[in-house]
TORSEKE-271653 format. One record per residue (C-alpha): residue in three letters; x, y, z; residue number from 1. Coordinates in steps of 0.1 Angstrom, whole numbers. Example, Ala and Ser with C-alpha at 12.3 -4.5 7.8 and 13.67 -1.06 7.14 Angstrom:
BEGIN
   zapa       x       y       z   semar
    ALA     123     -45      78       1
    SER     137     -11      71       2
This chain:
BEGIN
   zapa       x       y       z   semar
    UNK     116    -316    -101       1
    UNK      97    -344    -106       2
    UNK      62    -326    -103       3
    UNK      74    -301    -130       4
    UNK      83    -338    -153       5
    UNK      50    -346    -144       6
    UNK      28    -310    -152       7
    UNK      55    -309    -183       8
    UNK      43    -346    -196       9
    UNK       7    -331    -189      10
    UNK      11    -303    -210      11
    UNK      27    -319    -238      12
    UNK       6    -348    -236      13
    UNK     -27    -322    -235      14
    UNK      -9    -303    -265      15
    UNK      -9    -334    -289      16
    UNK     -46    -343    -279      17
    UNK     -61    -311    -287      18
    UNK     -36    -313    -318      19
    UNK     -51    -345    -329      20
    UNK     -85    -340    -319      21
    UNK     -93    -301    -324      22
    UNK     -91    -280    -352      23
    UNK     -56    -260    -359      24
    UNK     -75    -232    -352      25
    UNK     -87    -237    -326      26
    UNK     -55    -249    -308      27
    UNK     -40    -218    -321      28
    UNK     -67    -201    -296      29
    UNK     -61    -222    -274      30
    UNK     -20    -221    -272      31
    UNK     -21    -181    -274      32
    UNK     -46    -179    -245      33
    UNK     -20    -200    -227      34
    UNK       9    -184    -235      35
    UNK     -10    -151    -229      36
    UNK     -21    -165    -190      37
    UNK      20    -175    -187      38
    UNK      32    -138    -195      39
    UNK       7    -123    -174      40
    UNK      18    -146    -141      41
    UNK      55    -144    -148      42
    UNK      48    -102    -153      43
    UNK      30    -105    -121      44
    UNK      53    -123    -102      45
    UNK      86    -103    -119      46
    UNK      68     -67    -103      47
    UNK      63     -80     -71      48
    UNK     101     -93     -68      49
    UNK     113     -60     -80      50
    UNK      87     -42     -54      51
    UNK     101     -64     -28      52
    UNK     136     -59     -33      53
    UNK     131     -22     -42      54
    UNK     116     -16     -11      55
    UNK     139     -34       9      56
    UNK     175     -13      -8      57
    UNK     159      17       4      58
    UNK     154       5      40      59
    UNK     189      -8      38      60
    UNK     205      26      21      61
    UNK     186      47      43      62
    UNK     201      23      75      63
    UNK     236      33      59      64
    UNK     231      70      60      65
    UNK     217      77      94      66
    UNK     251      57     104      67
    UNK     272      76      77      68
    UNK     256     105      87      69
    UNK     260     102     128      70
    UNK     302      91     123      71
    UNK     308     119     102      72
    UNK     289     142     131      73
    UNK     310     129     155      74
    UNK     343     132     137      75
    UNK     333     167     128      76
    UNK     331     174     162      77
    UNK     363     160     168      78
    UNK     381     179     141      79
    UNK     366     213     158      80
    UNK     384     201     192      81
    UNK     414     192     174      82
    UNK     412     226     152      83
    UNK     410     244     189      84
    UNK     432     229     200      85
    UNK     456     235     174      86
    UNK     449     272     174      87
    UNK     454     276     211      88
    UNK     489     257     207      89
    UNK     491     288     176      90
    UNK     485     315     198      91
    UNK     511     298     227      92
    UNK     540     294     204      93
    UNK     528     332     189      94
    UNK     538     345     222      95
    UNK     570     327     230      96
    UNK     580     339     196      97
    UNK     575     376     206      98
    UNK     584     369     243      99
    UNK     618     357     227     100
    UNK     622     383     203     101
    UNK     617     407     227     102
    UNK     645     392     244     103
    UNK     670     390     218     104
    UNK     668     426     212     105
    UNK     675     432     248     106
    UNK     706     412     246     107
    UNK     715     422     212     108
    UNK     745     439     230     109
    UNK     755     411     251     110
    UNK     773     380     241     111
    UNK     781     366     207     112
    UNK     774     332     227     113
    UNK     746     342     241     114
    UNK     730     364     211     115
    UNK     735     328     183     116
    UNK     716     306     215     117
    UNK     686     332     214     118
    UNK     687     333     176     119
    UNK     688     298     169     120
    UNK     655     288     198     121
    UNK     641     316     180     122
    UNK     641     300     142     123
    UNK     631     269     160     124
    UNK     601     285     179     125
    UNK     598     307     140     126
    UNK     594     268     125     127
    UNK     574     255     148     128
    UNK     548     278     145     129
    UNK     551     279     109     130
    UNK     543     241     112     131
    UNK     513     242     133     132
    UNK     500     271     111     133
    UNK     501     247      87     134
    UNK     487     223     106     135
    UNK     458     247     115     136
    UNK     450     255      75     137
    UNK     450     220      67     138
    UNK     421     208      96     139
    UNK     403     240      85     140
    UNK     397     229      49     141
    UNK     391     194      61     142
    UNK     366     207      84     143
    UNK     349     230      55     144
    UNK     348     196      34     145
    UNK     333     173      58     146
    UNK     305     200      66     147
    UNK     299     199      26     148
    UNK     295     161      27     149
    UNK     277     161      61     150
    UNK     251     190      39     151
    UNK     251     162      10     152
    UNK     244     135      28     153
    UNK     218     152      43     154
    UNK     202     160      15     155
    UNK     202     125      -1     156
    UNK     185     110      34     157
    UNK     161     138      31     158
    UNK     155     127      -7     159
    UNK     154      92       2     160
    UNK     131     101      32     161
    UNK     104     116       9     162
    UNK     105      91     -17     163
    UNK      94      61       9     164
    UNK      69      87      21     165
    UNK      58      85     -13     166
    UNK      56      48     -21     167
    UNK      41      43      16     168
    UNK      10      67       9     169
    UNK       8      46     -27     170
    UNK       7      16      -5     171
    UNK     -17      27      15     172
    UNK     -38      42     -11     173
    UNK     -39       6     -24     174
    UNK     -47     -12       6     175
    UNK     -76      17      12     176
    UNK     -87       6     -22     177
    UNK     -86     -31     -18     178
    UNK    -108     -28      13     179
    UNK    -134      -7      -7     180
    UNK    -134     -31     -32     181
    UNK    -143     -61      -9     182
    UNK    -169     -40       8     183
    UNK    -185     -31     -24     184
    UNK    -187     -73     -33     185
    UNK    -194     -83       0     186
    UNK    -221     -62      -4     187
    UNK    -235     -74     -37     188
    UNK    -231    -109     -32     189
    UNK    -247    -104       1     190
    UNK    -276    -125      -8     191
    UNK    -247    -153     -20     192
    UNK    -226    -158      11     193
    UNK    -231    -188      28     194
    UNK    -245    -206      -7     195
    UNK    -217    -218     -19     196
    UNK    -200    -181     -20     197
    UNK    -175    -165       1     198
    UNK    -155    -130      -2     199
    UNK    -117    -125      16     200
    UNK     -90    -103      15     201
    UNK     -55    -112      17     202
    UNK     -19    -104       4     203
    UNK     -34     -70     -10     204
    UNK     -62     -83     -28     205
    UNK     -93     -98     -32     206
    UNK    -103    -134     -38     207
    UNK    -142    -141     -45     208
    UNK    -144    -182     -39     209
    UNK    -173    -198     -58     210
    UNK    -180    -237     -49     211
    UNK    -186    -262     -79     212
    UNK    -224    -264     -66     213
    UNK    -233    -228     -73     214
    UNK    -213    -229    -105     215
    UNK    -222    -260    -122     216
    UNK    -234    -293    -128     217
    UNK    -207    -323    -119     218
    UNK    -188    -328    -147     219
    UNK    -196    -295    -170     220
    UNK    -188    -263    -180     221
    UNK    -221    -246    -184     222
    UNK    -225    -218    -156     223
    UNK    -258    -226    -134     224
    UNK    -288    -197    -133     225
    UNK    -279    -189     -98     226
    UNK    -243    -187    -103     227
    UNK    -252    -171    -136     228
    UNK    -267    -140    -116     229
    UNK    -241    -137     -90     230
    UNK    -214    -134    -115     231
    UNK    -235    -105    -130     232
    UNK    -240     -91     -98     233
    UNK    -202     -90     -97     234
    UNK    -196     -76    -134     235
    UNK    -216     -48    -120     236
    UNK    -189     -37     -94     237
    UNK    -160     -45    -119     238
    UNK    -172     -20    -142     239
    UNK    -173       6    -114     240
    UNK    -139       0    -104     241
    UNK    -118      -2    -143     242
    UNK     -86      -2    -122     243
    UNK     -94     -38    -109     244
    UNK     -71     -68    -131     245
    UNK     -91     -97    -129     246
    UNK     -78    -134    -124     247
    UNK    -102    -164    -133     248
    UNK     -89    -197    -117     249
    UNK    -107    -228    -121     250
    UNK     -98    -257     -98     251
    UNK    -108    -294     -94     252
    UNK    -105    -319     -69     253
    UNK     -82    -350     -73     254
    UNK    -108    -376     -92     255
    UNK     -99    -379    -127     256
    UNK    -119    -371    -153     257
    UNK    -145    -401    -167     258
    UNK    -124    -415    -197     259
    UNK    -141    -408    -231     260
    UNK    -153    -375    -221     261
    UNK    -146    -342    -236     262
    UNK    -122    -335    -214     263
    UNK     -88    -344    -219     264
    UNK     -80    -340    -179     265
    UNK     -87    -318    -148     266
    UNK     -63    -294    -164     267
    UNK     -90    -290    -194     268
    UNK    -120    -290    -175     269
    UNK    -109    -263    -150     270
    UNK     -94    -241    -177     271
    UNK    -127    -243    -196     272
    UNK    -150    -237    -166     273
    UNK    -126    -202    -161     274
    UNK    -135    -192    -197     275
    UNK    -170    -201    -194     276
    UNK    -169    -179    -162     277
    UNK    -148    -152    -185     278
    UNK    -175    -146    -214     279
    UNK    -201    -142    -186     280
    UNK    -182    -114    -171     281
    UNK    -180     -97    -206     282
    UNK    -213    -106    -219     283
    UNK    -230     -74    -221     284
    UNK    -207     -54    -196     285
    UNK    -181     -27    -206     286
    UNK    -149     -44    -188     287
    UNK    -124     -50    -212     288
    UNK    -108     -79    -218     289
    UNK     -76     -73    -211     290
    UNK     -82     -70    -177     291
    UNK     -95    -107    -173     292
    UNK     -70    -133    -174     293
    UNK     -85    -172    -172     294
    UNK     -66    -195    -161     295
    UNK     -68    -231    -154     296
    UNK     -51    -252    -117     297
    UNK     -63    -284    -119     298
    UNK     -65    -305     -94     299
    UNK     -29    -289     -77     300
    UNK     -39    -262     -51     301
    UNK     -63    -277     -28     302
    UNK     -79    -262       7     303
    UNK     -80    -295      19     304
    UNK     -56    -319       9     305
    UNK     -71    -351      26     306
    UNK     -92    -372       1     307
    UNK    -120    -372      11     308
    UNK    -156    -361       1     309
    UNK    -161    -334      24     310
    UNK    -122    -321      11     311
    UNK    -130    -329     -26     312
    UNK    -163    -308     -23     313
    UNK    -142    -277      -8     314
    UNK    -119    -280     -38     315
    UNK    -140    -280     -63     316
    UNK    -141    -245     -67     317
    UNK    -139    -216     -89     318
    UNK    -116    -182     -75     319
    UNK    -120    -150     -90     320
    UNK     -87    -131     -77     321
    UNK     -91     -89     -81     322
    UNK     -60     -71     -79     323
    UNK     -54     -33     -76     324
    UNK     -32     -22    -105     325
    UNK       0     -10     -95     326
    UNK       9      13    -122     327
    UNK      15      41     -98     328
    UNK      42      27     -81     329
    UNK      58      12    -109     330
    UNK      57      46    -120     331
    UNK      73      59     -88     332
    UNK     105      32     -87     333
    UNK     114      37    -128     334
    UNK     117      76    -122     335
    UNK     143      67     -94     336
């Protein structure tokens, strides 16, 4: 809580500077490229909640079924032993009842006594069997229902079942596409790695990490020859692969800025340093701008958190983060 006060004071703070000190129009740039930059992380962050949570229902509903699916198996079976059971009880009392009747009609002549006895275990034999016939209709339709919802349920696993099958071969369409994509910068940055320049992959995409010394000059914004040419080399790629969003972070180490410079703070040098880095990406290229999104972290997401020079060198830095778009599977969960 108190680190948002802090980065709110900052804000505000840098708000009325530029306010006071640059043009309305410019600070009406400036503002919309922020608020921009805010959307875009908050959109990002919003799909990757619902992916996660998504993906993790389904796992959970499918869990339910197999369950669902294996009690209602097992009372089927149940049901059948009971229905068997009932109908071989059926088939018993059926033959007591014409065992019986048989008799009576033997008798017919004998007794009064004798004749209302036979009679009356014969309505109760009639009445019992009436019962379990009853009986026997009633687990007949239950067993006809439960093989209906048993045939349903089967159905929705088996619907469920091809829809993960579907967002796992997105998935791993992605992940087949991230690791072309940091083979194809790996190799045309070849030359770069180990200058100031390296290329990893992690949480699904791919983070291009440019130190300050290939970049710039201490203290400015203006992109270096060297690093001029390895952006380009870059650009190249990018416009080869137009499904690639690309994130611009600029970051600084933990040295304030010289007072009565032209930066208001770390927050305004790294955020300028990404744009510099934006306009060379576009600068004779045919990526569109909407795909790049600059944005500036200050001095707040070190490597190295010790302060030190060797830990302020590492993070003085510029990341260039490319992310697969994932319009597919968004695609995927809305038509569920």
């Amino acid at each position: 809580m108190i680190l948002s006060n802090i980065k709110t004071s900052l804000c505000i703070l840098f708000l009325l500077l530029i306010f006071s000190c640059a043009p309305p129009r410019q600070f009406n740039e400036l503002r919309i490229e922020n608020d921009d930059c805010q959307k875009e992380r908050e959109m990002l962050k919003s799909k990757n909640e619902k992916l996660s949570v998504e993906n993790t229902e389904l796992l959970s509903k499918i869990e339910v079924l197999d369950k669902n699916r294996s009690k209602w198996s097992k009372d089927s079976i149940r049901r059948i032993e009971e229905y068997n059971q009932i109908r071989r009880d059926f088939e018993n009392l059926n033959t007591r009842y014409y065992d019986l009747k048989k008799t009576q009609e033997s008798l017919i002549e004998g007794s009064s006594s004798e004749t209302r006895k036979l009679l009356q275990q014969l309505q109760a034999t009639q009445d019992d069997l009436y019962k379990k016939e009853d009986e026997l209709n009633k687990f007949s339709h239950k067993i006809d229902k439960d093989k209906k919802d048993l045939q349903g349920l089967k159905m929705e696993l088996e619907s469920r079942n091809r829809r993960l099958v579907e967002l796992e071969n997105v998935l791993t369409r992605k992940d087949s596409a991230v690791n072309a994509l940091k083979k194809k910068v790996s190799t045309a940055l070849l030359g770069f790695e180990g200058q100031g320049l390296s290329v990893t992959q992690k949480n699904g995409k791919v983070y291009v990490s440019l130190e300050e010394k290939l970049l710039f000059q201490s203290g400015s914004t203006q992109v270096d020859a060297k690093g001029v040419n390895a952006l380009k080399k870059l650009a190249t790629v990018l416009e080869q692969n137009p499904d690639i969003n690309i994130m611009i972070e600029g970051h600084t180490d933990d040295v304030p800025v010289i007072q009565g410079s032209r930066f208001k703070d770390n927050w305004d040098l790294s955020v300028q340093r990404a744009t510099s880095i934006v306009r060379i990406l576009l600068d004779n290229t045919t990526i569109k701008p909407d795909r790049l999104t600059a944005s500036g972290r200050g001095e707040f997401m070190p490597v190295d958190a010790r302060q030190t020079p060797e830990a302020r060198q590492k993070n003085r830095r510029t990341e260039i983060i490319l992310t697969p778009k994932l319009d597919e599977l968004f695609q995927i969960l809305d038509s569920n």
